[in-house]
C-alpha positions as CSV (number, residue, x, y, z in Angstrom):
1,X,0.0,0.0,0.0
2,X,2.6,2.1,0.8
3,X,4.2,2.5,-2.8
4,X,1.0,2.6,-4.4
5,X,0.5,5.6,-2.1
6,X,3.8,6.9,-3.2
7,X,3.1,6.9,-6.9
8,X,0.1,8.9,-6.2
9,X,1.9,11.6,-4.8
10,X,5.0,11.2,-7.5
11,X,1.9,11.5,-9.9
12,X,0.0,14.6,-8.5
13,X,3.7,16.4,-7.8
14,X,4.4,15.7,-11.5
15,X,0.9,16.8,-13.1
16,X,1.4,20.3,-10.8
17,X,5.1,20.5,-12.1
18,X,3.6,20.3,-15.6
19,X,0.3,22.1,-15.7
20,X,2.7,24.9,-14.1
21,X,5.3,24.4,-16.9
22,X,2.4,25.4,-19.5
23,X,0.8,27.8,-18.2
24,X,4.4,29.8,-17.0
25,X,5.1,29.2,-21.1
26,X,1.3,30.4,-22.3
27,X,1.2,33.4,-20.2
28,X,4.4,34.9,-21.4
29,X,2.7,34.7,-25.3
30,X,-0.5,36.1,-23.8
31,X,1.4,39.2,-22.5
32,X,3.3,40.2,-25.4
33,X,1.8,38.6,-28.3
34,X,5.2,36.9,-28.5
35,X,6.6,33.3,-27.7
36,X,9.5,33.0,-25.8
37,X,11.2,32.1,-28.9
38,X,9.9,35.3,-30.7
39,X,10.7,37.2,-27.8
40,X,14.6,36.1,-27.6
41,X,14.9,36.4,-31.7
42,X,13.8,40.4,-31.0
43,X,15.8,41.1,-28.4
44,X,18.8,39.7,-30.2
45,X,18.0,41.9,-33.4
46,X,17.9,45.2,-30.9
47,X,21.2,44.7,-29.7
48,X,22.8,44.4,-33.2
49,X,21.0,47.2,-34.8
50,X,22.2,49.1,-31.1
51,X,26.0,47.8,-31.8
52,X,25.6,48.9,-35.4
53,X,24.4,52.2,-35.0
54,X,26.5,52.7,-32.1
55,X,29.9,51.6,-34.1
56,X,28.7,53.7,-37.1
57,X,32.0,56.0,-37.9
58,X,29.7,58.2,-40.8
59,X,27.1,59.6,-38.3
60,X,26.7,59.7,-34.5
61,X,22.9,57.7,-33.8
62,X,23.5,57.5,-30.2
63,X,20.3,59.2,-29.6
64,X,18.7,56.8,-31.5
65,X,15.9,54.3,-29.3
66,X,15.5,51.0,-30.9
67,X,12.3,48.5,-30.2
68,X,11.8,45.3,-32.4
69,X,8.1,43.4,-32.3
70,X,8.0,40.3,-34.4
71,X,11.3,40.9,-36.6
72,X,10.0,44.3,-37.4
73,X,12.8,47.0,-36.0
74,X,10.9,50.2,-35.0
75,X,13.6,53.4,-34.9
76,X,12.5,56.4,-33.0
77,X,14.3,59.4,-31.7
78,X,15.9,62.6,-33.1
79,X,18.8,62.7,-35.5
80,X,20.3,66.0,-37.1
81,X,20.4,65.5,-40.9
82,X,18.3,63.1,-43.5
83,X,21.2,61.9,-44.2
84,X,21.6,60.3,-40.6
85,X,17.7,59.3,-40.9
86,X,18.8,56.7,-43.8
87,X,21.9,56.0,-42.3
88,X,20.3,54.4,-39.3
89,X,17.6,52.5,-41.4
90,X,20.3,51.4,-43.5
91,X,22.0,49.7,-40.9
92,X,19.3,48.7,-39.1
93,X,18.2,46.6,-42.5
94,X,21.9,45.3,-42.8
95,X,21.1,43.0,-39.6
96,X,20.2,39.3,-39.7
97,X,16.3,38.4,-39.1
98,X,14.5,42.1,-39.6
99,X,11.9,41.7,-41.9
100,X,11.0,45.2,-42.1
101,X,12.3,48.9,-40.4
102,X,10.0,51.6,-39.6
103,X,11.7,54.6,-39.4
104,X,10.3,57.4,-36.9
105,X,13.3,59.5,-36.9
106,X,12.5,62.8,-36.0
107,X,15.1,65.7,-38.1
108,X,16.2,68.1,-35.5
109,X,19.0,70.6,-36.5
110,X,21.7,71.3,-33.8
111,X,21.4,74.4,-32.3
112,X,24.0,76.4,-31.7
């Protein structure tokens, strides 16, 4: 009696573990729209657009905020020139996995 009373509670402690297990992974998609997967993939594409635009030796695009939903790289902030504005889509296209860039730059002329 005593193992059979064992497997029980091996069995009820595994079903928990697991109904946790998928839940934990379904809630994370319902909050962001994103699986975990999707979610990683993004936040691996940020950080190389941000190294790109950051190592850029044509234009400074340090002020430049980068967000990426679903391999599509959103680029909002202010630069100085157009010339920056297509500089920082540019490179922003030039890494692995984007699908798409929306650019949001804002032109700002530095003042003096």
């Amino acid at each position: 009696m005593s193992l059979r009373k064992n497997f029980s509670r091996w069995w009820v402690s595994g079903a928990s573990l697991l109904l946790a297990l998928i839940l934990s992974t379904s809630g994370c998609s319902s909050l962001t729209g994103e699986s975990a997967g999707q979610y990683v993939d993004d936040s691996s594409i940020t950080a190389s657009v941000k190294t790109k635009l950051a190592g850029d030796k044509l234009a400074s695009l340090t002020r430049v905020d980068v967000d990426t939903t679903n391999q599509v790289v959103s680029l909002n902030g202010v630069v100085e020139t157009q010339q920056q504005k297509q500089r920082a889509e540019e490179l922003a296209r030039q890494v692995g996995g984007v699908k798409s860039v929306k650019n949001n730059l804002q032109i700002q002329a530095k003042s003096n």
